[in-house]
N, C-alpha and C positions, 0 to 999 in steps of 0.2 A: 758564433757562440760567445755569448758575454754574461758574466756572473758577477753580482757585489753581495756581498754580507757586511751587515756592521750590527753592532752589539755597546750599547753603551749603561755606566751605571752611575748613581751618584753614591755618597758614602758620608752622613756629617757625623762628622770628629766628635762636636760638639756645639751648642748650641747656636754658633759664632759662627764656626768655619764647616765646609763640603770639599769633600773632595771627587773631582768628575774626572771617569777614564771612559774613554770610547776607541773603540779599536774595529778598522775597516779595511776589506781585502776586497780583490775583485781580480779576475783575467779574464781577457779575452783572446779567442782566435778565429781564424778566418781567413778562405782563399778566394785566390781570383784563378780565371783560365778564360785568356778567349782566343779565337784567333781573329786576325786583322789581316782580310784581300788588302792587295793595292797594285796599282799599275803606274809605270812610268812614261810618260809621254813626251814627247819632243814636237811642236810645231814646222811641220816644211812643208813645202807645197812639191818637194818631187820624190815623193815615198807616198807608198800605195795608205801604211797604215799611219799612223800619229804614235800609234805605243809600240815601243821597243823591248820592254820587261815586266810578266809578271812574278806577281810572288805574293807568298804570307807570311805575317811574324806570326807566333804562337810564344803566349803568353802564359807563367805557370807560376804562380806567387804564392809563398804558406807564407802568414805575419801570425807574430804571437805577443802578447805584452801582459805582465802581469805588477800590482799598484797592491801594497799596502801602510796604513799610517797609524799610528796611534797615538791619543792626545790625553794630556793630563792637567785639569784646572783645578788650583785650589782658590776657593772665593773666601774672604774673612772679614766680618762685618764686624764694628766696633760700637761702644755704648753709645756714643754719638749719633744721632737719628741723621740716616743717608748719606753715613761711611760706608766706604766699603776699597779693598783692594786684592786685586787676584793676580796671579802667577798663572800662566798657561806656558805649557812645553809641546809641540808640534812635532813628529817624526814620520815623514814621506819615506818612503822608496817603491822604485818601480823599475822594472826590467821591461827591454822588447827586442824583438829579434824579424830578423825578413830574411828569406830563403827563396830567391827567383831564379827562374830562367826562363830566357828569352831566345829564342830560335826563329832564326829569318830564313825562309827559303825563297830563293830565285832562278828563272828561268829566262832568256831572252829568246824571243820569238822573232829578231830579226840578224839576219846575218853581220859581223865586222863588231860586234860589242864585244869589251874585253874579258867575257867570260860568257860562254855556255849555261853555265848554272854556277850557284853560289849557295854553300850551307855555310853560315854564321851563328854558332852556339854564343851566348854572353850569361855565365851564371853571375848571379850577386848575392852576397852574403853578409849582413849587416847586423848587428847586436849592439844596444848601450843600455845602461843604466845611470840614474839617478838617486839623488839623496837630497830633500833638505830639511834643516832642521832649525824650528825657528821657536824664540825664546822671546816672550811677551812679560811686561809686570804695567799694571794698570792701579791707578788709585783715583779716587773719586772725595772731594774735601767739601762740604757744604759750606755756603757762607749765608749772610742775612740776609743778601740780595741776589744768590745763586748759587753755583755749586765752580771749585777750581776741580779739571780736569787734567790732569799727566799721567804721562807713562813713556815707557822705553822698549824700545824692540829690536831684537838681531836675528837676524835670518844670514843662516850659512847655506850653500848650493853645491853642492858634488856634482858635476858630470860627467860621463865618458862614454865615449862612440869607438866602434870598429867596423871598417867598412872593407870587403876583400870582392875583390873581383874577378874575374878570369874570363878570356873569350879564345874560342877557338874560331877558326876561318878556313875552308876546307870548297876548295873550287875547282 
């Protein structure tokens, strides 16, 4: 399942300057599950069979992430034909998070392996967030023979992860 909304408006002040805010949300989530055969084989020519061990992993994954940002441009045009200079401010953030586990079962189907059977749980647990936020100012100067172009921009970055693990082994 995945959703976005966004919603934006303009506003002018007055004849010169607008002011534009738009504001977007969106999350999504979504599992996985499967399980995976597999067999383990050994090459020799004095053993009846080649495979020593079967087994399955099963696989069981919820992910979720959720993103909103909001932006605000002010544009301000001057009496000079093809001035103009705007300010924009940018604000990200978004969350996401994972919830697995993963379960291997095995069996050996031939005598002298160092295990019978084999249950191995591994859960994973993972969650981060982000942030950024980025500051624009742009000016545009006309001249006789074209136009001079500058501006400046700072983009700051937040991030942060947590990742937790645990496995059981049980033979």
């Amino acid at each position: 399942r995945v959703l976005f909304r966004s919603i934006g408006w303009d506003y002018t002040l007055n004849q010169r300057t607008t002011l534009t805010t738009a504001i977007s949300i969106g999350d999504g989530r979504f599992r996985n599950n499967d399980v995976q055969p597999y067999t383990w084989t050994q090459k020799t020519s004095s053993l009846p069979s080649d495979t020593f061990l079967v087994g399955q992993q099963v696989n069981d994954q919820t992910n979720f992430w959720k993103y909103g940002s909001l932006q605000w441009m002010l544009r301000k045009t001057t009496p000079r034909a093809g001035e103009e200079w705007t300010v924009d401010l940018n604000l990200n953030a978004s969350r996401n998070g994972t919830d697995a586990q993963f379960l291997n079962l095995a069996d050996s189907i031939r005598g002298g392996i160092a295990f019978d059977s084999l249950k191995r749980q591994q859960n994973n647990n993972g969650s981060g967030q982000n942030r950024v936020i980025t500051a624009q100012y742009d000016h545009i100067y006309p001249m006789a023979n074209g136009k001079w172009e500058w501006g400046l921009r700072s983009n700051l970055r937040i991030n942060s992860s947590k990742d937790r693990k645990s496995t059981r082994l049980n033979s």
